[in-house]
C-alpha positions in Angstrom: -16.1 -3.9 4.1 -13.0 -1.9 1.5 -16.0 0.3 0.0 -18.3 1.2 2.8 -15.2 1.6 5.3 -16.5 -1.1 8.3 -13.1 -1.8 9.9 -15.2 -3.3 12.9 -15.9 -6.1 10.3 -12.9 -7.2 9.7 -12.5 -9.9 13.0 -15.5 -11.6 12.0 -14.1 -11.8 8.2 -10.6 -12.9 9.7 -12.4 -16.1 11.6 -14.5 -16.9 8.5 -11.3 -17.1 6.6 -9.7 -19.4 9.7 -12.5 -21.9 9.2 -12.7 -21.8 5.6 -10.6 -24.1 2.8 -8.4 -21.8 1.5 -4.8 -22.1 3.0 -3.5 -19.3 1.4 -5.9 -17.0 2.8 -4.8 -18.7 6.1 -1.3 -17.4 6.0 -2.8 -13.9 4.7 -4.8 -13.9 7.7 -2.6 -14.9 10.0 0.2 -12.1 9.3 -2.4 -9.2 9.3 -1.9 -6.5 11.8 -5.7 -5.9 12.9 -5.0 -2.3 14.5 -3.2 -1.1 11.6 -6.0 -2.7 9.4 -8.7 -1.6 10.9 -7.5 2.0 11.4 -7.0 1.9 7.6 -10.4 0.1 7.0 -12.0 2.7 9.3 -10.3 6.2 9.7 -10.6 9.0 6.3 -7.0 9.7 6.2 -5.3 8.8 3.0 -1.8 8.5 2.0 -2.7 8.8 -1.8 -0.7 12.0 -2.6 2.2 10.6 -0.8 2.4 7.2 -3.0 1.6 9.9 -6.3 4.9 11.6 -5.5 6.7 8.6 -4.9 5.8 6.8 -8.0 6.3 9.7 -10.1 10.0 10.2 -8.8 10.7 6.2 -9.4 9.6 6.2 -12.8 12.7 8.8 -14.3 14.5 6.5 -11.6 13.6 3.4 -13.7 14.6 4.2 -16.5 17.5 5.7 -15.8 19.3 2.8 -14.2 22.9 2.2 -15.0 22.7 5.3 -17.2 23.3 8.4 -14.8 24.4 9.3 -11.6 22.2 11.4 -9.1 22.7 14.7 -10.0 21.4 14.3 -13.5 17.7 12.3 -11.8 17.8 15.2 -9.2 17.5 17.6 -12.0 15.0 15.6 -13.9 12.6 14.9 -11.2 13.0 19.6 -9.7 12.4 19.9 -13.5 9.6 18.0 -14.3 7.9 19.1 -10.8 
């Protein structure tokens, strides 16, 4: 279903789960959003690039903490860009 993108198999898979023995996947199951998971299942869009950016401004952000103010992460992340 993840790697050959069938997002129309994803109510079928959610029922499974609901019958089976594993009450965690039960809670999992139950608080899924089956547009929004299908659409992602489905559609070709990607927000890849945007999660890239925001990891690689969190990381100077990390390890700064406690250390510096903003103005000194603002001109780390414009310089390493």
């Amino acid at each position: 279903m993840l790697t050959e993108r069938k997002g129309e198999c994803l109510p079928d898979w959610l029922d499974a789960v609901r019958q089976g023995d594993l009450p965690s996947l039960h809670t999992l199951a139950a608080g899924i959003d089956r547009n929004a998971v299908i659409a992602g299942l489905t559609l070709p869009w990607s927000s890849g690039v945007v999660e890239g950016h925001v990891n690689r401004i969190k990381i100077p952000k990390r390890q700064m903490f406690g250390r510096a103010g903003f103005q000194l992460l603002r001109k780390r992340v414009l310089l390493a860009g």
